[in-house]
PyMOL CGO cylinders between C-alpha atoms (Angstrom):
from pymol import cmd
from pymol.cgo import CYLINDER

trace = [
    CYLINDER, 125.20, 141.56, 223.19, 123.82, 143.86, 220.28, 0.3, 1, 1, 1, 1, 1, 1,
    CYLINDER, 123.82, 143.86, 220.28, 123.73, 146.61, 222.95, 0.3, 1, 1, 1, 1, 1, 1,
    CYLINDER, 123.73, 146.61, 222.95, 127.07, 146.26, 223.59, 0.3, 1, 1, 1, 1, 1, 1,
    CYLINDER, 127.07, 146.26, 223.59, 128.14, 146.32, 219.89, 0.3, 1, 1, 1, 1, 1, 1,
    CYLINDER, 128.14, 146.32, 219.89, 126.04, 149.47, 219.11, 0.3, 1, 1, 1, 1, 1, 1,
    CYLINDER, 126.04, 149.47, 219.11, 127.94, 151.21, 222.13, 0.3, 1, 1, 1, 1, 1, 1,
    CYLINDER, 127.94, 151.21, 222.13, 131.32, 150.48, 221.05, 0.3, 1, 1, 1, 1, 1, 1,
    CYLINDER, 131.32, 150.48, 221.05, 130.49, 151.85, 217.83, 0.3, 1, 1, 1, 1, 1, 1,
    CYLINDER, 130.49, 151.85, 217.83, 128.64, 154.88, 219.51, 0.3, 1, 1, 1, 1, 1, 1,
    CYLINDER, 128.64, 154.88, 219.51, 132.12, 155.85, 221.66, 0.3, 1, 1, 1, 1, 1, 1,
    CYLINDER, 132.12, 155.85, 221.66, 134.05, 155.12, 218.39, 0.3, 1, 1, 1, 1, 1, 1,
    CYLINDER, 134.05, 155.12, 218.39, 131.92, 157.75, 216.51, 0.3, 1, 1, 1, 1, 1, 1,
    CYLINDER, 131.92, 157.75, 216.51, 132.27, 160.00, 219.11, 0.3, 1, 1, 1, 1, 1, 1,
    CYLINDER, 132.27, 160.00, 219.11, 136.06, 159.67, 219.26, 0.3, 1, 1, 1, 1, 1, 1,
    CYLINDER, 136.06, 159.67, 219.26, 136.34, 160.21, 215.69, 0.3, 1, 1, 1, 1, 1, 1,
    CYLINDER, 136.34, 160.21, 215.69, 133.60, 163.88, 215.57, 0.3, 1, 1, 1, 1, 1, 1,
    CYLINDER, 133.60, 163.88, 215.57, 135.87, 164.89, 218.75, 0.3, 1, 1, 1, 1, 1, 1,
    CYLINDER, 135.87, 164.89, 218.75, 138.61, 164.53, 215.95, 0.3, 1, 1, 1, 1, 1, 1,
    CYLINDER, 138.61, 164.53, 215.95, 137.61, 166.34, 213.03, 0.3, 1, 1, 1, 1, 1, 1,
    CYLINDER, 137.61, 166.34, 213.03, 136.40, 169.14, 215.26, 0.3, 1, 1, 1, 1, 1, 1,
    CYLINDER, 136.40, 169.14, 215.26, 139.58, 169.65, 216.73, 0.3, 1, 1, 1, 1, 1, 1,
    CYLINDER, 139.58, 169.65, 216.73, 140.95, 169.24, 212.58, 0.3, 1, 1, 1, 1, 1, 1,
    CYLINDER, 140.95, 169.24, 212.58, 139.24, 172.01, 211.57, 0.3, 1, 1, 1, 1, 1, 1,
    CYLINDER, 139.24, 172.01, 211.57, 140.52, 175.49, 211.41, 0.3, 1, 1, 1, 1, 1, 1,
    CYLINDER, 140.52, 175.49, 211.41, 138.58, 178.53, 213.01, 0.3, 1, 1, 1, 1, 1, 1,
    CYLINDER, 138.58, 178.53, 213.01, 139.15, 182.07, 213.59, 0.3, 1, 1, 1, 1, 1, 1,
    CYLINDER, 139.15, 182.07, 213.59, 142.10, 180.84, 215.91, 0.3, 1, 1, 1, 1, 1, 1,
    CYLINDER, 142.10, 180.84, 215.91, 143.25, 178.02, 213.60, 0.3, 1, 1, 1, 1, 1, 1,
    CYLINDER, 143.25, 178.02, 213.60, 142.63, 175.22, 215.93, 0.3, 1, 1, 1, 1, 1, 1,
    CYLINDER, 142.63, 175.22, 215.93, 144.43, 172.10, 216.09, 0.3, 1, 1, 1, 1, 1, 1,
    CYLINDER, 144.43, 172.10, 216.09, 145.13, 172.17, 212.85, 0.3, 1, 1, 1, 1, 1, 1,
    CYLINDER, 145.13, 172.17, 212.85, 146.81, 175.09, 212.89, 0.3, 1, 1, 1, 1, 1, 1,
    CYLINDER, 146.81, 175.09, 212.89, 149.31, 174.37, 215.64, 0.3, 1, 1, 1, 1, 1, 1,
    CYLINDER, 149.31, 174.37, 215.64, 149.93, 170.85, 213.73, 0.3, 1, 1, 1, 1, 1, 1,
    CYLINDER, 149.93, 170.85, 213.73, 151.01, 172.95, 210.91, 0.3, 1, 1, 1, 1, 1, 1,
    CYLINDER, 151.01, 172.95, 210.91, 152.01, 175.81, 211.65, 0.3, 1, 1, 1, 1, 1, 1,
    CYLINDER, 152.01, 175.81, 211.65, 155.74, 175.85, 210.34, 0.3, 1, 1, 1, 1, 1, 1,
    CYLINDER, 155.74, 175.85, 210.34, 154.45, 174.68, 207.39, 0.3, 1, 1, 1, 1, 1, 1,
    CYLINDER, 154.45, 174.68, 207.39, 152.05, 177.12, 206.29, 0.3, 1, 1, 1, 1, 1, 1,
    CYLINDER, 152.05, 177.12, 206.29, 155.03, 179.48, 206.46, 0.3, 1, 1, 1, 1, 1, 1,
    CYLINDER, 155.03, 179.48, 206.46, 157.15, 177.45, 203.96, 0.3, 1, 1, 1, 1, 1, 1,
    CYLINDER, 157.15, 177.45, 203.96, 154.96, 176.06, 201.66, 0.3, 1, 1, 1, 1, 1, 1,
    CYLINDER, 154.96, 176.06, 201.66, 151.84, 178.29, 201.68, 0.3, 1, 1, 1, 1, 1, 1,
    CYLINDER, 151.84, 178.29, 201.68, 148.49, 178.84, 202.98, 0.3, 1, 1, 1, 1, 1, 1,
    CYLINDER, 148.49, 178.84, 202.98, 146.26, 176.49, 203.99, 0.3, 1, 1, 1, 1, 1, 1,
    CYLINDER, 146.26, 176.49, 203.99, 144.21, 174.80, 201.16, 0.3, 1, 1, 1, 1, 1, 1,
    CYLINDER, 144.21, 174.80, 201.16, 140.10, 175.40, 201.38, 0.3, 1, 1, 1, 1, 1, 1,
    CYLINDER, 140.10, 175.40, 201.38, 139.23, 172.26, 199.77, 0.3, 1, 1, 1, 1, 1, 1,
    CYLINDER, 139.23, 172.26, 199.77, 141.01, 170.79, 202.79, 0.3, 1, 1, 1, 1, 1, 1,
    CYLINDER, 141.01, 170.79, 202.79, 138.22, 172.31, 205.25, 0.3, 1, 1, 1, 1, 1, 1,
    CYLINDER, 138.22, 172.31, 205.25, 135.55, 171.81, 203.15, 0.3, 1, 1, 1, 1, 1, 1,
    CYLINDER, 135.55, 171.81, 203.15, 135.89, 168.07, 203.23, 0.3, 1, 1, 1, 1, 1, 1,
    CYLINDER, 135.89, 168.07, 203.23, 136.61, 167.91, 206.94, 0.3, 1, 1, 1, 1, 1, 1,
    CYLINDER, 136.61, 167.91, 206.94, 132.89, 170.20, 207.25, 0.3, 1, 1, 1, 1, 1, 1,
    CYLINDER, 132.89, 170.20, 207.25, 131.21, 167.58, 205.62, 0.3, 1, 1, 1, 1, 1, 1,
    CYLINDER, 131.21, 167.58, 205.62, 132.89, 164.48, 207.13, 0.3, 1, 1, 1, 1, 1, 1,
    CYLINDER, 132.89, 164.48, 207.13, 131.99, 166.14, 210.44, 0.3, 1, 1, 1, 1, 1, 1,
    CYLINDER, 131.99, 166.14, 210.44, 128.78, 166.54, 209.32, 0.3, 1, 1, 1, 1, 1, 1,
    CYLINDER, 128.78, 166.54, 209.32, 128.29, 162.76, 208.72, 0.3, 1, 1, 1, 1, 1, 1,
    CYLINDER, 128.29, 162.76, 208.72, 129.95, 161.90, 211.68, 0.3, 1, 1, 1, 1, 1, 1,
    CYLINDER, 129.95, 161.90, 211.68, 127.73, 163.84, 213.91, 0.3, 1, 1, 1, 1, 1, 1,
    CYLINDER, 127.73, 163.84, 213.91, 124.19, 162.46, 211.73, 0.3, 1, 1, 1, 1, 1, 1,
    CYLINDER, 124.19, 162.46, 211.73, 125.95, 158.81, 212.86, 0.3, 1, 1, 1, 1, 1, 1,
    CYLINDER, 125.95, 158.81, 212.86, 126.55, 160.23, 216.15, 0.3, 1, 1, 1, 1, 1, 1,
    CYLINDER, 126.55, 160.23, 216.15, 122.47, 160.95, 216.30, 0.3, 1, 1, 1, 1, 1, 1,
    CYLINDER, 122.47, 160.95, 216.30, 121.59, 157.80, 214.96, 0.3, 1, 1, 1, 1, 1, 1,
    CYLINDER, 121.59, 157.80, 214.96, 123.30, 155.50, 217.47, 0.3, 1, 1, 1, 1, 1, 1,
    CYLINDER, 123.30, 155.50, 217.47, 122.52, 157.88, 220.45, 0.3, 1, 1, 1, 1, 1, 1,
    CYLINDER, 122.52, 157.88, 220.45, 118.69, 157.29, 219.50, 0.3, 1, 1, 1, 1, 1, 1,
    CYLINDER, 118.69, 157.29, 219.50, 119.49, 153.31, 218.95, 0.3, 1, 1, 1, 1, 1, 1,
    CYLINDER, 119.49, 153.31, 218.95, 120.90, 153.44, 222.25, 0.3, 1, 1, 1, 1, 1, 1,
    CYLINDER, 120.90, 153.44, 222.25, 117.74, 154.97, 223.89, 0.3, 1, 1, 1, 1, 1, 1,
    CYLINDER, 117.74, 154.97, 223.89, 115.30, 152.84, 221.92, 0.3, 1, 1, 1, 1, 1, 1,
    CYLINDER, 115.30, 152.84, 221.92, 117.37, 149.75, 223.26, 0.3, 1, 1, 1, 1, 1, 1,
    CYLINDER, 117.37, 149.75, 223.26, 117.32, 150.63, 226.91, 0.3, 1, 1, 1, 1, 1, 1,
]
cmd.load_cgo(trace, "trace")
């Protein structure tokens, strides 16, 4: 049951790091960029605070991602 629970929330978490990943911009822009793209022509560049708080969400999402990957192999 508990194993179960841990690897819902272990495909969740992976779902959601496959996410901002794809959010971020890069030397190609990314996802993001293609979202936006339009838009960046009208009203501006693209704000850096932006990216800096989807680096650091990413960054917590991939420490949870290492956490319930070990939980998972400790449970086995």
């Amino acid at each position: 049951m508990l194993k179960g629970f841990v690897t819902a929330i272990h495909v969740l978490i992976a779902l959601s790091l496959i996410a901002t990943v794809l959010l971020q911009s890069g030397k190609s822009a990314g996802l993001s960029g293609s979202i936006a793209g339009g838009a960046e022509a009208i009203f501006g560049g693209k704000k850096k605070g932006l990216d800096e708080k989807l680096g650091r969400l990413t960054a917590f999402i991939a420490v949870a991602f290492g956490l319930t990957s070990m939980i998972l192999v400790v449970m086995k």
